[in-house]
Legacy VTK file of the C-alpha trace (Angstrom):
# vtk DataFile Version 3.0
C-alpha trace
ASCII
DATASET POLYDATA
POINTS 636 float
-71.880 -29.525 -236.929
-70.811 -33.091 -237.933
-70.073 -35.682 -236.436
-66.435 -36.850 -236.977
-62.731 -37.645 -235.981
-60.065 -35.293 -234.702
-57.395 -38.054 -234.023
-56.966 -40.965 -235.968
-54.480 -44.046 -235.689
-53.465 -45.696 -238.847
-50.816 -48.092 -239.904
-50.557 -48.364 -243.493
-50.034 -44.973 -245.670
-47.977 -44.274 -248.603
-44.809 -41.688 -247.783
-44.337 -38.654 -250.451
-40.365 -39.891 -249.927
-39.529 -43.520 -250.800
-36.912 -45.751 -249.894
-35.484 -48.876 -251.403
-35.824 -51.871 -248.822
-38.014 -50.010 -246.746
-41.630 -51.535 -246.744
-44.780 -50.617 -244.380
-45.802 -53.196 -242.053
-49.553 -53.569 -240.690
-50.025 -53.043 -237.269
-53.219 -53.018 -234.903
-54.762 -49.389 -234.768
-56.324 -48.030 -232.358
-60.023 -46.862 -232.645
-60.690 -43.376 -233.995
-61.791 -40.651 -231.243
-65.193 -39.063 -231.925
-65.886 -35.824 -231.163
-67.752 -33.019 -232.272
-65.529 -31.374 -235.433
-65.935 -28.448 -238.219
-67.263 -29.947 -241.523
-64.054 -28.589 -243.179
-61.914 -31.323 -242.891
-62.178 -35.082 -241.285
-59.245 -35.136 -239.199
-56.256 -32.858 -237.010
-54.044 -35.557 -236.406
-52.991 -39.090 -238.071
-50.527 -41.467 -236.871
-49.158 -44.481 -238.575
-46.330 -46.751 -237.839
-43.555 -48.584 -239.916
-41.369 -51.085 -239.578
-37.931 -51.641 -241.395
-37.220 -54.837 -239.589
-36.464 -55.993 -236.609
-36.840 -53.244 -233.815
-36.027 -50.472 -236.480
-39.583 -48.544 -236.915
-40.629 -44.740 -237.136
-44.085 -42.709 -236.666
-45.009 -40.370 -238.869
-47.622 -37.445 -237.984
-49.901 -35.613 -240.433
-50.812 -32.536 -238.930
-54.369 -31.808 -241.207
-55.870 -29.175 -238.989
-54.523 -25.626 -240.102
-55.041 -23.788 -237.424
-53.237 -26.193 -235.159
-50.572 -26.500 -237.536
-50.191 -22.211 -237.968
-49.444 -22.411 -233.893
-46.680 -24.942 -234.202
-44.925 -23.078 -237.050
-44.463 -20.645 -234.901
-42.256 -22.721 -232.445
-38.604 -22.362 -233.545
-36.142 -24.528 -232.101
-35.395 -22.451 -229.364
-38.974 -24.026 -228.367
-37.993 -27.549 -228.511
-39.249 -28.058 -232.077
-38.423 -28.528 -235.288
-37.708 -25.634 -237.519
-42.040 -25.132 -239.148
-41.462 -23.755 -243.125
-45.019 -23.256 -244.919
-43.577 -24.986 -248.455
-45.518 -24.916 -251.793
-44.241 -28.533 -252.501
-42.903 -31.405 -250.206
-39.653 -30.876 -250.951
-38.297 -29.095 -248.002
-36.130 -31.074 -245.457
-34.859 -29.431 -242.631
-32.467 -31.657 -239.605
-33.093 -31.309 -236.217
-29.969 -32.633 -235.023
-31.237 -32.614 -231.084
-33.965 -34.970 -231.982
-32.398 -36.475 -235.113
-35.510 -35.695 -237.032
-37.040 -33.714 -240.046
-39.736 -32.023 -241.242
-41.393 -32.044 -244.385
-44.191 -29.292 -245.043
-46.773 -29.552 -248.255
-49.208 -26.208 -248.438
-52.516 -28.255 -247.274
-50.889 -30.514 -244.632
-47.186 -30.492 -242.354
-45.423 -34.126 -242.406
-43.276 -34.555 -238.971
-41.222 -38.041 -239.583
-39.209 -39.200 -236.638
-36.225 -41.637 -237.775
-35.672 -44.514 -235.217
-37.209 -42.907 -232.008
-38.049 -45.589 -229.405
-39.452 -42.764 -226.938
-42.062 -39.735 -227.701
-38.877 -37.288 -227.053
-40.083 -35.550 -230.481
-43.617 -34.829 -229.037
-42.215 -32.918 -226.057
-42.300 -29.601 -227.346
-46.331 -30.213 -227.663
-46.519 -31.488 -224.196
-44.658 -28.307 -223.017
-47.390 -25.601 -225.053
-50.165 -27.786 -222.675
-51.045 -24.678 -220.747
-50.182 -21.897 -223.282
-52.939 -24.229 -225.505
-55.360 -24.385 -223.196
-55.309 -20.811 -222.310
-55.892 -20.320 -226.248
-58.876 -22.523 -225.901
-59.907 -20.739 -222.638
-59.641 -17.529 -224.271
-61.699 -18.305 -227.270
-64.125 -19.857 -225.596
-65.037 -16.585 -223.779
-65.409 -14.933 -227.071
-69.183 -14.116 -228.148
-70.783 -16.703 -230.326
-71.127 -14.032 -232.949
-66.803 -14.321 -232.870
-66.109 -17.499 -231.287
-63.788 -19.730 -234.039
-64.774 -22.866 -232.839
-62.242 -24.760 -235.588
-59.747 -23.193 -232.828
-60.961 -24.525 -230.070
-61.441 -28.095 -232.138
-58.082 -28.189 -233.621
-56.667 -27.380 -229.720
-58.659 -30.015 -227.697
-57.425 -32.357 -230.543
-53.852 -31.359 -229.443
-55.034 -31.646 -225.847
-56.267 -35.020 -225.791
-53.105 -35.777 -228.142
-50.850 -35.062 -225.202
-53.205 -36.481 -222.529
-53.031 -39.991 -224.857
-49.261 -39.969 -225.299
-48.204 -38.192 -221.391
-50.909 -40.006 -219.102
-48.673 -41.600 -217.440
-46.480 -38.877 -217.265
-48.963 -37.632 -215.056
-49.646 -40.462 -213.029
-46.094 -40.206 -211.879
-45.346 -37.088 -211.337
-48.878 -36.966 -208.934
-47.345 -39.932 -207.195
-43.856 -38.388 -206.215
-43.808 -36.457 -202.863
-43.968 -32.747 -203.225
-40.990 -30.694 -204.365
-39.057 -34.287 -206.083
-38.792 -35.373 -208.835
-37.179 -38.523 -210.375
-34.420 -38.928 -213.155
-36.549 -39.904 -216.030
-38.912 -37.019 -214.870
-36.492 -34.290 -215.424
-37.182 -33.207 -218.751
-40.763 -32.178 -217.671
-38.686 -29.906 -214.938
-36.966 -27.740 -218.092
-39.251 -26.875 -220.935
-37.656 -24.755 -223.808
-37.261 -21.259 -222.803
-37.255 -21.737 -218.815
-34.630 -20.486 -216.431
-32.437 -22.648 -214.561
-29.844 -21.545 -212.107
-26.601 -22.361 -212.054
-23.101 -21.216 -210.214
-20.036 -19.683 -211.927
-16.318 -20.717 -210.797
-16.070 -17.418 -208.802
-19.387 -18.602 -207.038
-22.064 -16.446 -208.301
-25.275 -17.104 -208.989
-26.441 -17.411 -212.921
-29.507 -17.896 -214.502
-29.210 -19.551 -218.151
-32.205 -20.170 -220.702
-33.111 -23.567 -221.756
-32.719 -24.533 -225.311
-33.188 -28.494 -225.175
-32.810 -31.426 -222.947
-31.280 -34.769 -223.874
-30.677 -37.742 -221.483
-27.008 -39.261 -222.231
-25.799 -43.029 -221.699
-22.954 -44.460 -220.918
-20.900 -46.812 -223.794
-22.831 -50.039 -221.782
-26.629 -48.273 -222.023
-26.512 -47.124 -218.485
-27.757 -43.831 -217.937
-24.651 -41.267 -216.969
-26.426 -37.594 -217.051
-29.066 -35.382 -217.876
-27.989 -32.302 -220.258
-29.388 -29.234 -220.413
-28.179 -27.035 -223.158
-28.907 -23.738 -222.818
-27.278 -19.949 -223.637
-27.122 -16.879 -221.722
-26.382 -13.062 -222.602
-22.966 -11.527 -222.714
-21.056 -8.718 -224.575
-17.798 -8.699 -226.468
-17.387 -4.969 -226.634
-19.075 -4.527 -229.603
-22.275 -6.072 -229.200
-24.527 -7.413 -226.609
-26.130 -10.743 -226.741
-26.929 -14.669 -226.816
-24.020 -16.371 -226.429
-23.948 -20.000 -227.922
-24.809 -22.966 -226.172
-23.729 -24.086 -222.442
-24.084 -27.238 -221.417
-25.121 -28.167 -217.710
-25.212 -31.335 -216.319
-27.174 -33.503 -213.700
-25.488 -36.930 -212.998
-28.225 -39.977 -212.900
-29.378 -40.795 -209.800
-31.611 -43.737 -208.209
-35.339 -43.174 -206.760
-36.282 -40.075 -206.416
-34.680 -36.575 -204.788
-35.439 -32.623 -203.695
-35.691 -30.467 -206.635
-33.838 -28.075 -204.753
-30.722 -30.395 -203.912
-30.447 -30.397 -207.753
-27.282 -29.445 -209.456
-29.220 -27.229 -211.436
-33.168 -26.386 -211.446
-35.811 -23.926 -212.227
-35.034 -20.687 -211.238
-38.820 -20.055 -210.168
-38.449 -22.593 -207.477
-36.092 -20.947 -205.141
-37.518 -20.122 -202.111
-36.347 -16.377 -202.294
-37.268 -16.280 -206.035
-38.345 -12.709 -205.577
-35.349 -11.654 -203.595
-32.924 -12.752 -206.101
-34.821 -11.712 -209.124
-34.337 -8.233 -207.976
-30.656 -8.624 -206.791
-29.793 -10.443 -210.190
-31.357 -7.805 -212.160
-29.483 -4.963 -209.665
-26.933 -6.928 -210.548
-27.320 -6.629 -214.704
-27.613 -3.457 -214.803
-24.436 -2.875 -212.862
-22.637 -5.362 -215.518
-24.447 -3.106 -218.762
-23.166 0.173 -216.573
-19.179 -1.577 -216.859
-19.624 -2.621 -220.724
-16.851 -0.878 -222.623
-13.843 0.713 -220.956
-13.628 1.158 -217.617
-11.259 1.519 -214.485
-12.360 -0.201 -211.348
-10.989 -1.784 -208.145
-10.619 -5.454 -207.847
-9.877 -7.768 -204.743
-9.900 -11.634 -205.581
-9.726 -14.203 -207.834
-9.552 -13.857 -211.659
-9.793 -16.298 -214.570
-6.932 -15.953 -216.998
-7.166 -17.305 -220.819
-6.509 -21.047 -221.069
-3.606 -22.116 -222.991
-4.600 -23.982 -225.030
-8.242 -25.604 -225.904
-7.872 -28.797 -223.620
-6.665 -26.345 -220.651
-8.500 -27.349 -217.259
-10.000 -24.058 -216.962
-9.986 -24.413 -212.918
-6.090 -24.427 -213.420
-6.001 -20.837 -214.739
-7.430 -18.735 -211.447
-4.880 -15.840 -210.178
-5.341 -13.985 -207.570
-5.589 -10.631 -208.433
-5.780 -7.133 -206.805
-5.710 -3.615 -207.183
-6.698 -1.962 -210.381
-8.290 -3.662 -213.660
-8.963 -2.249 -216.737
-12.485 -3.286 -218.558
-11.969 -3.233 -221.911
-13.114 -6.507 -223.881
-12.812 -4.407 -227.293
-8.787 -4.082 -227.038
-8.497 -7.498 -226.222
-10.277 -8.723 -229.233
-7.673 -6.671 -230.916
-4.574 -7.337 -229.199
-5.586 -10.999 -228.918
-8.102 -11.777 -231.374
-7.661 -15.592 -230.921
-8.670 -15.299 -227.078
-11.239 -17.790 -225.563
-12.247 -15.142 -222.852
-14.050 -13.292 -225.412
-17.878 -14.704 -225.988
-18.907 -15.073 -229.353
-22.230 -13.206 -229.632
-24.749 -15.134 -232.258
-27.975 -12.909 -231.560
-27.600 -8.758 -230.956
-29.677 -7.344 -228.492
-30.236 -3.880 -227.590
-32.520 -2.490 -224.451
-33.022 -6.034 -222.355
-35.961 -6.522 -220.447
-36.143 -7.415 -217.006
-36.436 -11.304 -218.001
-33.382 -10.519 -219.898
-31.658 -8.906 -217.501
-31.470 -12.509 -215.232
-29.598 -13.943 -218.213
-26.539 -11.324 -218.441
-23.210 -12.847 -217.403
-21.417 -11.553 -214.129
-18.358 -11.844 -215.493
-16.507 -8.694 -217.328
-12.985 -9.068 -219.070
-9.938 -6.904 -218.857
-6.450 -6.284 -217.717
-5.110 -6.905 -214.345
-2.639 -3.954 -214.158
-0.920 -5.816 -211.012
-0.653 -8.746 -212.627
-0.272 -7.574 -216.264
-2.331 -10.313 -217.250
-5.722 -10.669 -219.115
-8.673 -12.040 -217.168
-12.251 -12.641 -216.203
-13.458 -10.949 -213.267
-16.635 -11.075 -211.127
-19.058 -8.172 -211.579
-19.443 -8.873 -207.218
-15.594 -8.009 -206.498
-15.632 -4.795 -208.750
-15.348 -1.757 -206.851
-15.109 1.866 -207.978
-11.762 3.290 -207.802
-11.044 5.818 -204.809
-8.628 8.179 -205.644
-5.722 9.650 -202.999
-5.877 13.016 -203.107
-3.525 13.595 -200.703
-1.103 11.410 -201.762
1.354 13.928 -202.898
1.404 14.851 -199.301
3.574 11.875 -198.950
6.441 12.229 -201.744
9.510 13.549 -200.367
10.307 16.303 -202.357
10.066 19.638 -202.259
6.601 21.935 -202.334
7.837 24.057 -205.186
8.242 20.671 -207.211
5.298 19.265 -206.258
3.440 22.224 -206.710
5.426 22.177 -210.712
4.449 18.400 -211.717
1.048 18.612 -209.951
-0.181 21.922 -212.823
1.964 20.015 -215.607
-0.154 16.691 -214.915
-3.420 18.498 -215.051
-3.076 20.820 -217.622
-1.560 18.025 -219.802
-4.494 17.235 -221.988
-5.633 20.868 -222.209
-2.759 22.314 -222.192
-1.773 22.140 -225.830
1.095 19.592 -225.824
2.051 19.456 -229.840
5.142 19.779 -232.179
5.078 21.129 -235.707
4.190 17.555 -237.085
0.676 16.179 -237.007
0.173 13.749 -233.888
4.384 14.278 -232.798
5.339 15.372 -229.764
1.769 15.297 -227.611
3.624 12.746 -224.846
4.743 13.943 -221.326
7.921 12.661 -220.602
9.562 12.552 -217.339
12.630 11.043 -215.772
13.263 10.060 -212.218
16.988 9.077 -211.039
18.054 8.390 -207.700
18.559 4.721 -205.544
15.998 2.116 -204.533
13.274 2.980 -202.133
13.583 6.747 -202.243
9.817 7.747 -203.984
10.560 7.179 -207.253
7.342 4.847 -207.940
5.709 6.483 -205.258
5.719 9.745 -207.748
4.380 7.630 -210.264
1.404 6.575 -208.465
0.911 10.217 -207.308
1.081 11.629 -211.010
-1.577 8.682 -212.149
-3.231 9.821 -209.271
-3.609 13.169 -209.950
-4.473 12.495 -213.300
-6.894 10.380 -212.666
-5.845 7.323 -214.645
-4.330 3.629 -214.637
-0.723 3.514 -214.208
1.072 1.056 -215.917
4.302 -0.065 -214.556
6.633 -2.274 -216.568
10.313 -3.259 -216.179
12.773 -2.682 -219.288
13.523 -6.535 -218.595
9.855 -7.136 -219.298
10.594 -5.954 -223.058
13.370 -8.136 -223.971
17.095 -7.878 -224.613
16.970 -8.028 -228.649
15.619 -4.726 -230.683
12.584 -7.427 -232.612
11.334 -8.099 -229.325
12.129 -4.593 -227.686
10.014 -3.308 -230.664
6.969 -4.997 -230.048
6.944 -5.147 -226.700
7.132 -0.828 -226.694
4.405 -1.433 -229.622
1.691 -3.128 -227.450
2.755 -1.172 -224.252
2.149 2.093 -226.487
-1.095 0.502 -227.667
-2.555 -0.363 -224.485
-1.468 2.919 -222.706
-2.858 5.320 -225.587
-5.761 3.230 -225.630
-6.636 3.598 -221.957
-5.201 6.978 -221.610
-2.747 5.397 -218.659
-0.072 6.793 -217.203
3.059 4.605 -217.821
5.937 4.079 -215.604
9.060 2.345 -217.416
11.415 1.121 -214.738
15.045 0.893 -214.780
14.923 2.003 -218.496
19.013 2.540 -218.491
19.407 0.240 -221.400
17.173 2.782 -223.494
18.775 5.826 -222.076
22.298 5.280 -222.849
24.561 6.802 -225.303
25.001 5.387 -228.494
28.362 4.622 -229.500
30.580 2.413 -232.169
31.263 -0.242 -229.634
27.332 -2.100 -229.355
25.467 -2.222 -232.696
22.215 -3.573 -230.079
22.336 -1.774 -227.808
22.856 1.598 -230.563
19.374 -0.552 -232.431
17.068 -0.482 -228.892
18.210 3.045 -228.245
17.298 4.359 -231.633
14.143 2.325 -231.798
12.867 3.583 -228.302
13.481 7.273 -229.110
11.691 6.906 -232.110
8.640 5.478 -230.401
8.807 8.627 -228.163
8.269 10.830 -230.690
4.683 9.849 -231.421
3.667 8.738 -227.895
0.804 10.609 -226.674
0.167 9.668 -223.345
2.298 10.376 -219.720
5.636 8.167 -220.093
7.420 8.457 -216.571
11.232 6.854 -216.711
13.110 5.476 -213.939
16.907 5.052 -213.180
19.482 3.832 -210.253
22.293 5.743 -211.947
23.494 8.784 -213.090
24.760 7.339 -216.645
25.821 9.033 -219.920
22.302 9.546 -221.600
21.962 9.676 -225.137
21.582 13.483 -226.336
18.583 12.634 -228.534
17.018 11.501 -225.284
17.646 14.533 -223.202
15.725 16.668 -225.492
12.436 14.550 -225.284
12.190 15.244 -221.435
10.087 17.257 -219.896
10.547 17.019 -216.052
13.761 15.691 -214.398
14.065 14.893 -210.660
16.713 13.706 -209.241
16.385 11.882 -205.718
19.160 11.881 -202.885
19.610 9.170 -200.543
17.149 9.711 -197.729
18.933 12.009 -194.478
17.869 11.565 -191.357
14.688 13.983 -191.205
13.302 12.685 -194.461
13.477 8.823 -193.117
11.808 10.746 -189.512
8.469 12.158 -192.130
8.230 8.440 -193.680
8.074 6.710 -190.261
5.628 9.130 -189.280
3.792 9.150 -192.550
3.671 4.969 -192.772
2.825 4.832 -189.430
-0.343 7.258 -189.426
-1.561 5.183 -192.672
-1.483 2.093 -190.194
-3.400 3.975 -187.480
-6.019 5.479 -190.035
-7.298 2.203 -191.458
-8.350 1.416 -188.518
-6.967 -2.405 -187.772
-4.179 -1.145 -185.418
-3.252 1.383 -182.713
0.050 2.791 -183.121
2.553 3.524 -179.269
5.593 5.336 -180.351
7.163 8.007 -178.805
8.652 10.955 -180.180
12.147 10.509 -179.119
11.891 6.503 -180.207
11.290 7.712 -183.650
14.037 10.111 -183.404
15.692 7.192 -182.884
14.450 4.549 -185.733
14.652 7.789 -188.521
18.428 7.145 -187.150
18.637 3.660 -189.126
19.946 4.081 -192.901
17.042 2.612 -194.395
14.980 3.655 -198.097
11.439 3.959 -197.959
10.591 1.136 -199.515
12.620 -0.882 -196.378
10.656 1.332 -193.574
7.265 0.539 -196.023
8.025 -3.270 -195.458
9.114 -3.228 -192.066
6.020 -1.057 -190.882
4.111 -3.649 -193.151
4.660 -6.666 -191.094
4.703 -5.186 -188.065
1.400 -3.839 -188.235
0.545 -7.990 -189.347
1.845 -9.019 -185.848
-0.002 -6.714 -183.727
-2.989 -7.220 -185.247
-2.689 -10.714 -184.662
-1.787 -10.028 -181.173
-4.125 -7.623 -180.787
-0.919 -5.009 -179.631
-0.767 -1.921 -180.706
2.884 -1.265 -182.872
5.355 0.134 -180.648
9.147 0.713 -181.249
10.308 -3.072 -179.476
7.819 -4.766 -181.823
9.413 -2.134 -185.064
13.100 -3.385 -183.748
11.571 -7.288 -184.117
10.506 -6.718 -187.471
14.085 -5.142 -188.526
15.636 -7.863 -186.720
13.168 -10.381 -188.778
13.925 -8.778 -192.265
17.538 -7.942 -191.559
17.565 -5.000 -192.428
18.320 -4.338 -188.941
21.812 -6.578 -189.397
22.197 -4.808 -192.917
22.002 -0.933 -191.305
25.310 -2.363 -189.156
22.594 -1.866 -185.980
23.139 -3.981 -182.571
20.222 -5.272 -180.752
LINES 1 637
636 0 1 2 3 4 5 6 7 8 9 10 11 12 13 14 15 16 17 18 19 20 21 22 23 24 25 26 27 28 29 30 31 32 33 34 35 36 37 38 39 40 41 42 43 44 45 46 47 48 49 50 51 52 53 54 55 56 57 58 59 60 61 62 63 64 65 66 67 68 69 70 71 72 73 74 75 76 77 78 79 80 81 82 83 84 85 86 87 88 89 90 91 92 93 94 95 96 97 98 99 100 101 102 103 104 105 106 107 108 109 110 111 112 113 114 115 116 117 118 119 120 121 122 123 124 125 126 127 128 129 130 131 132 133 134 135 136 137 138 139 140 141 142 143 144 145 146 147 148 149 150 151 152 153 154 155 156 157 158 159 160 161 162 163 164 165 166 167 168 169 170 171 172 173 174 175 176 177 178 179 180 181 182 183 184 185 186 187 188 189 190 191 192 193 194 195 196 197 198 199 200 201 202 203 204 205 206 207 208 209 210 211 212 213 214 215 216 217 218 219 220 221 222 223 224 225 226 227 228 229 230 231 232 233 234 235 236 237 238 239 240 241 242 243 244 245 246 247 248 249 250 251 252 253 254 255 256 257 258 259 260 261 262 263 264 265 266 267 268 269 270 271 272 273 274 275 276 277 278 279 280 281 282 283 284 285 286 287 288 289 290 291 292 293 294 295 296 297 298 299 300 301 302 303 304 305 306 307 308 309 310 311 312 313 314 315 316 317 318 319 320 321 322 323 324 325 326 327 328 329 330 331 332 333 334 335 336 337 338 339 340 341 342 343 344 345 346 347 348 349 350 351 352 353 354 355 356 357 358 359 360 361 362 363 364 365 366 367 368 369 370 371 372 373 374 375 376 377 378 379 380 381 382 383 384 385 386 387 388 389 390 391 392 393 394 395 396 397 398 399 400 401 402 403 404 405 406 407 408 409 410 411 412 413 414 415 416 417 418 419 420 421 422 423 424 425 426 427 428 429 430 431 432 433 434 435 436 437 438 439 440 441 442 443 444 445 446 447 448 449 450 451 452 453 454 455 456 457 458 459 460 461 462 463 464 465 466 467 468 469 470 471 472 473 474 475 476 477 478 479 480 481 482 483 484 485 486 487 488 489 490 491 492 493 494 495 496 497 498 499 500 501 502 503 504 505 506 507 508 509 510 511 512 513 514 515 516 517 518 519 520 521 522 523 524 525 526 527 528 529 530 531 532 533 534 535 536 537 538 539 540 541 542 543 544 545 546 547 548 549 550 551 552 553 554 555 556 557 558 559 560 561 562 563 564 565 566 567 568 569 570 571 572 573 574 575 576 577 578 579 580 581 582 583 584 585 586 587 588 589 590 591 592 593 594 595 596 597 598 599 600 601 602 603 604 605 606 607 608 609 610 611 612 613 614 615 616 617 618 619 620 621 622 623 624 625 626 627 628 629 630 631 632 633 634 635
């Protein structure tokens, strides 16, 4: 071995790129380090300095030692670093826009020129790789001599001592600060490329993002205003699973120093129950990967709908949403393509590894069928949907029907429903026509039910009064339903069921354009009506069922008290007092279902309160309350 330098410090060298008005300036250099080297080359590292002027200078790096040099091509900027291209000729130039630098690469040596950097910001990627370095080193050096490449372990102590030189008194200060706090200028050393760092969704769940790169920002008057982390996560858009561009998080400045913990945001690893959550977020992943694609669930809470426009406060667009959601991120993107719920995935990913896992968004996207709204929805307030089974127990109709319109639901995908034209004629089509509150939706829910599927109910109001909005509004109601196989229940749909005549050219257009929309529907259409009108003749032979629903008699309204009254008792909240003769009495009142649904409803709200059980005085309240009471003609 010879004796020689690994890091020298110059201040005078010619650069392969000139510029007009640009001229080196001398400054002191410091001594050369001498250490024990390979004869192969004289140095790993040399610095120089030059000035433009004023307090306009940049460094420049020559990275001579190859080995060195192959490890830091291998950090992409997702590392911190510059982009590393082995080049035949200087003439590459590639822009690192985080540390507004570039990189110029000959075959026998790597140029790293940093434009008007006051700080060493561009030598933190290095100072990061300290331990993954010195476990290199560690690991060569337990090689057998016959094996050991000691350029390796030259070229890595050169690196070493490189970042003890520039980050000494990182050091110093960070040994200084009391355990577990850090100060403001210390943060970068907190979030190396690559690392986790928590963070909190607006529905309040925990996330985990990856750091890509760390920048401190300044106000206009060169105080400091925050600490940015930009960073991505992982996320699906229906079609593929993913990186999803950068998020930025931010940590306002603060004075002296403060708990890691009471951070905004920090390293994941440092939680105290960084084991326990590791496992529930990764529970919690696979759970979201389970939901990716199309899929019914339950939902109780708050939602995030699309934003407006770009400049939307996005804490302005919660809804409160519950009932039944449909997952399906792929239909979105193709009845709204220009949706900013929809991630844009820049890197595919297919089996994720536990690591992985931590990074996957909680958040799914769908439609709120309640709310008939697209949203965002927490992966934590998802629930499987429980079916009622029995809830044909409840519609007032006869057994013989229900019995009918239970085997025609079931059988209806199997059963062959077709016409002599390909892809005509596979819809089921019912109508129900009776007055308000007498089951009529209440056999809509049981038939989506029984068929297992999302019922979709929409008002003919809903679809406009003119046949060019009528026509796409049946258009993307079709679309949706077909696509999620839903049951669809069209209410008051008397402006589409009428006869056509000579007398109302729009009314004859939205007649003729929903009948022909029936004839290529494929899915279960139910129709609803509060009259017996004239229907058009082309209608009537597109129906398959028909019920008609009476006015509720006296021992139909006794089976709905009963029935609304057990559901009270049976979840369990509430007790329920009522004699049998008192609801003789109450199944007296000439009220719909839906009325005796409402008044049971808020009844069941006050005893709870009270902690009462409902008995007929407080029923007679709640009439009283809600007037229906007055209505019915009923004195206290």
């Amino acid at each position: 071995m010879l004796a020689g330098y690994a890091i020298l410090f110059i201040a005078n060298v010619d650069l392969p790129i000139p510029r007009k008005n640009r001229t080196w300036q001398e400054t002191q250099a410091s001594k050369p380090r001498q250490v024990e080297k390979p004869e192969t080359y004289n140095y790993v590292f040399k610095f120089a300095q030059r000035s433009y002027g004023g307090d306009t200078s940049s460094s420049v790096v020559y990275i001579y030692g190859e080995l060195i040099r192959n490890f830091l091509k291998t950090l992409t900027r997702e590392d911190g670093g510059p982009s590393f291209r082995a080049n035949e000729e200087l003439v590459s130039v590639e822009i690192c826009k985080n540390s507004q630098s570039i990189l110029l690469i000959a075959d026998n040596f790597c140029l790293f020129l940093f434009f008007f950097i006051q700080n060493r910001d561009d030598l933190k990627f290095i100072y990061h790789r300290r331990y993954e370095l010195a476990a290199m080193q560690d690991k060569e050096r337990a090689q057998s001599p016959a094996v050991t490449n000691h350029e390796l372990i030259f070229e890595i102590q050169a690196a070493l001592d490189l970042i003890d030189e520039e980050f000494s008194d990182v050091a110093d200060e960070l040994s200084s600060l009391p355990e577990g706090e850090i100060t403001y200028d210390l943060l970068w050393t907190l979030f190396p490329p690559r690392s986790f760092v928590t963070s909190q969704d607006t529905f309040g769940q925990q996330l985990v993002h990856r750091v890509r790169a760390t920048r401190y920002v300044l106000l206009p008057n060169g105080k400091p205003e925050y600490f940015q982390i930009a960073a991505d996560y992982i996320d699906s858009n229906g079609k593929k699973t993913g990186f999803v561009p950068v998020i930025m998080l931010q940590i306002p400045a603060f004075r002296s120093s403060r708990l890691i913990l009471q951070l905004r945001h920090y390293p994941f690893n440092l939680r105290p129950s960084y084991l326990e959550d590791r496992g529930t977020l990764i529970s919690r992943a696979d759970k979201v990967l389970r939901l990716y694609g199309q899929h019914l669930q339950e939902y109780q809470g708050h939602a995030s709908r699309d934003p407006s426009n770009p400049q939307a406060n996005w804490l302005n667009n919660y809804f409160k949403s519950h009932g039944r959601i449909v997952l399906d991120p792929t239909t979105l993107n193709r009845v709204q393509p220009n949706s900013r719920l929809i991630p844009h995935i820049v890197q595919s990913l297919s089996d994720l590894t536990d690591d992985q896992k931590l990074l996957v968004n909680p958040v799914l996207y769908g439609f709120s069928l309640g709310d008939k709204m697209w949203g965002a929805f927490a992966v934590t307030l998802l629930h499987d949907v429980e079916w009622n089974d029995n809830i044909f127990d409840d519609l007032v109709i006869s057994d013989d029907q229900k019995q009918f319109m239970r085997a025609l639901v079931e059988s209806h995908s199997t059963s062959g429903f077709d016409d002599f034209v390909r892809d005509k004629g596979r819809g089921l089509i019912g109508l129900l026509a009776g007055p308000p509150g007498v089951g009529k939706t209440l056999t809509a829910e049981a038939v989506a039910e029984i068929a297992r599927r999302p019922l979709y109910m929409i008002s003919s109001g809903e679809l406009g009064s003119q046949p060019e909005s009528v026509q796409k509004g049946l258009d993307t109601l079709m679309e949706l339903a077909e696509a999620w196989h839903a049951v669809v229940l069209l209410d008051e749909a008397d402006v589409f069921l009428v006869e056509r005549d000579d007398t109302n050219l729009v009314r004859n257009a939205i007649t003729s354009i929903f009948l022909r929309r029936l004839e290529y529907y494929q899915g279960i259409l139910i129709l609803t009506t509060n009259r017996h009108a004239s229907f058009d003749p082309a209608f009537k032979s597109r129906i398959h069922f028909y019920l008609d629903y009476p006015d509720l008699d006296v021992d139909t309204r006794k089976i709905l008290w009963r029935s609304f009254m057990a559901r009270s008792a049976a979840s369990g909240k509430v007790t329920v007092d009522v004699a049998e003769h008192e609801l003789e009495r109450l199944a007296e009142f000439p009220l719909n279902g839906r009325q005796i649904k409402n008044i049971i409803n808020i009844t069941q709200i006050v005893a709870v309160r009270r902690g009462i059980p409902i008995t007929c005085e407080g029923i007679r309240i709640a009439m009283g309350f809600s007037h229906h009471l007055f209505e019915a003609g009923i004195a206290s």
